[in-house]
C-alpha positions as CSV (number, residue, x, y, z in Angstrom):
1,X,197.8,100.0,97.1
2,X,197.7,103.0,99.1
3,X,197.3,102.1,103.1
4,X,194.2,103.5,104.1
5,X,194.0,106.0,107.7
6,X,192.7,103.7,110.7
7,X,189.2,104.5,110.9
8,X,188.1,105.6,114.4
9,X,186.4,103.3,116.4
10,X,182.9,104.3,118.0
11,X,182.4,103.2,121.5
12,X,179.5,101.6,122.1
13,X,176.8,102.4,124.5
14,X,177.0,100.2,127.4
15,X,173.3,100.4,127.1
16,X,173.4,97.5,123.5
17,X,175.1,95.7,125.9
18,X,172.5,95.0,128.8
19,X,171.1,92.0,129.4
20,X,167.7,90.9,127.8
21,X,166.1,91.8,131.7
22,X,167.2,94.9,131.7
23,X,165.5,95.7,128.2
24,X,162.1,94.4,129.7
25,X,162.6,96.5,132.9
26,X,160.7,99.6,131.7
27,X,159.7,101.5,134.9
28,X,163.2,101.0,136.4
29,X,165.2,102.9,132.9
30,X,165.8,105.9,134.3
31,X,167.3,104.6,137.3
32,X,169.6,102.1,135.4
33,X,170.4,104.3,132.8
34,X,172.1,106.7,135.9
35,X,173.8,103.4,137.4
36,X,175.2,102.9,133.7
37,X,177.1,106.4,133.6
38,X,178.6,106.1,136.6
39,X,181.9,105.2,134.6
40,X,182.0,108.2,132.2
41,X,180.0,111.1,134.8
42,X,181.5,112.0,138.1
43,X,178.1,113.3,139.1
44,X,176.0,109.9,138.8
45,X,178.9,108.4,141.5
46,X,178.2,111.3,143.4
47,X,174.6,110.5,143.3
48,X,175.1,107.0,143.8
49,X,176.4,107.3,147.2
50,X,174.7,109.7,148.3
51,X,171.5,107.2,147.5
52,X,173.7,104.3,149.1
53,X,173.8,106.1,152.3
54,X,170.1,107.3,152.3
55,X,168.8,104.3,152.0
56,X,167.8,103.2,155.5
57,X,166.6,107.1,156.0
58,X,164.7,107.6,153.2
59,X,161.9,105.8,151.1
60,X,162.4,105.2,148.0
61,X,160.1,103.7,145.0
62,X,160.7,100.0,145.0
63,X,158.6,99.4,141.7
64,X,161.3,102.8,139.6
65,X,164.7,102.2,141.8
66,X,166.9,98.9,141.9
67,X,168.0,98.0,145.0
68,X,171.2,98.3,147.1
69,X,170.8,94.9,147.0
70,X,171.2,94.2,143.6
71,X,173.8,96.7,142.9
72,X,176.5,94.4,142.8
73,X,174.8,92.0,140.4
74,X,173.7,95.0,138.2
75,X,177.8,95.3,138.0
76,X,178.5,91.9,136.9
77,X,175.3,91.7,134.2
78,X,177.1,95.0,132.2
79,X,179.7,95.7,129.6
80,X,181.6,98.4,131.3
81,X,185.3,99.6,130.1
82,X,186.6,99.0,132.9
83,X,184.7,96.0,135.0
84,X,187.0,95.8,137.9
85,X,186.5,99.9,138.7
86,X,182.9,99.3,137.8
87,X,182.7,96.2,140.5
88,X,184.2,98.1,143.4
89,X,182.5,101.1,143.0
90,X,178.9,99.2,142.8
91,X,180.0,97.2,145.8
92,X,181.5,100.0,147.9
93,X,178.1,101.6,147.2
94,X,175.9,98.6,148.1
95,X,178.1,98.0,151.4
96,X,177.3,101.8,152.3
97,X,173.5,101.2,151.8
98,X,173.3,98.0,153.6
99,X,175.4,98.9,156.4
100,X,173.1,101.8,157.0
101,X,169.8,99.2,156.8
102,X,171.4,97.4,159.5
103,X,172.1,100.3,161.8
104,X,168.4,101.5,161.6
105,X,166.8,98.6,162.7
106,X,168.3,98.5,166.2
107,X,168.7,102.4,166.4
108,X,164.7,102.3,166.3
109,X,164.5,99.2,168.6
110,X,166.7,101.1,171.2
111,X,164.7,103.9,170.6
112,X,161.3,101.8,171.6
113,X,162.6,100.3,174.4
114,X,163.5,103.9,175.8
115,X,160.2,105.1,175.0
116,X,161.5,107.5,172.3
117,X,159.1,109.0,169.9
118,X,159.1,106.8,166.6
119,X,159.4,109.9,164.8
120,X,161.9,111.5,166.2
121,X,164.0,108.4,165.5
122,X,163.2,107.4,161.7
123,X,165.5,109.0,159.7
124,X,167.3,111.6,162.4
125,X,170.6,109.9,162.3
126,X,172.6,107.8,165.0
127,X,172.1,110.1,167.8
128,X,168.4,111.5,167.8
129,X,167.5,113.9,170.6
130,X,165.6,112.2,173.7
131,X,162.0,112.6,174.3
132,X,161.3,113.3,177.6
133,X,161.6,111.0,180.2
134,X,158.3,109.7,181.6
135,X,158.3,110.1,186.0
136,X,160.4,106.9,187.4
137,X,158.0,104.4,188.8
138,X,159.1,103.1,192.3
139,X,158.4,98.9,192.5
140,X,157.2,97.8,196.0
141,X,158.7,94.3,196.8
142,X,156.2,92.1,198.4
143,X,156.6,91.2,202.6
């Protein structure tokens, strides 16, 4: 008998390979359908990052975006080709995006104790410009 050619195998989508949650998760599929090409499209890394470092600046819709949060565990629930690249680049991202939540919480806190204006603060980086500083008050001691 003839050998027969070695039929091409069809990759399949990562997507038949998500966990029943995901499936269930309608108003979040666009989002995790762009977290799933981050290992075939240069572009959705791209946009993951710049996301991951967003985060703390921007808002963005809890009930259609997952969570820096959960990124890592989003990693660990999918069939990726290769799981270890997949891995570090979900928790390089998450790391990014919670390192930034962490910095805006006491960048606004200094800001109210210096009587900055909250808005100049949300959102304008780690050095905002200064509101101007009210007249020094001058404390009497007591005799």
């Amino acid at each position: 008998m003839p050998e027969q050619p070695a039929r091409e195998q069809i990759p399949v989508p990562a997507r038949l390979a998500c966990p029943a949650e995901c499936r269930a998760d309608h108003r979040r599929r666009a989002h995790h359908d762009r977290l799933l090409d981050v290992e075939t499209d240069p572009d959705a890394i791209v946009e993951l990052f710049e996301t991951a470092v967003t985060w703390a600046e921007l808002e963005y819709p809890e009930d259609t975006t997952l969570p820096p949060a959960r990124w890592v565990e989003f990693a660990e629930k999918h069939r990726w080709r290769d799981p270890e690249r997949a891995l570090r680049i979900f928790s390089l991202a998450a790391d990014a995006a919670l390192r930034g939540a962490r910095t805006a919480a006491p960048v606004a806190a200094l800001g109210r104790a210096v009587g900055m204006d909250p808005g100049i603060v949300a959102g304008d980086g780690i050095c905002p410009t200064l509101a101007p500083a009210t007249p020094p008050r001058h404390l009497r001691v007591a005799p």
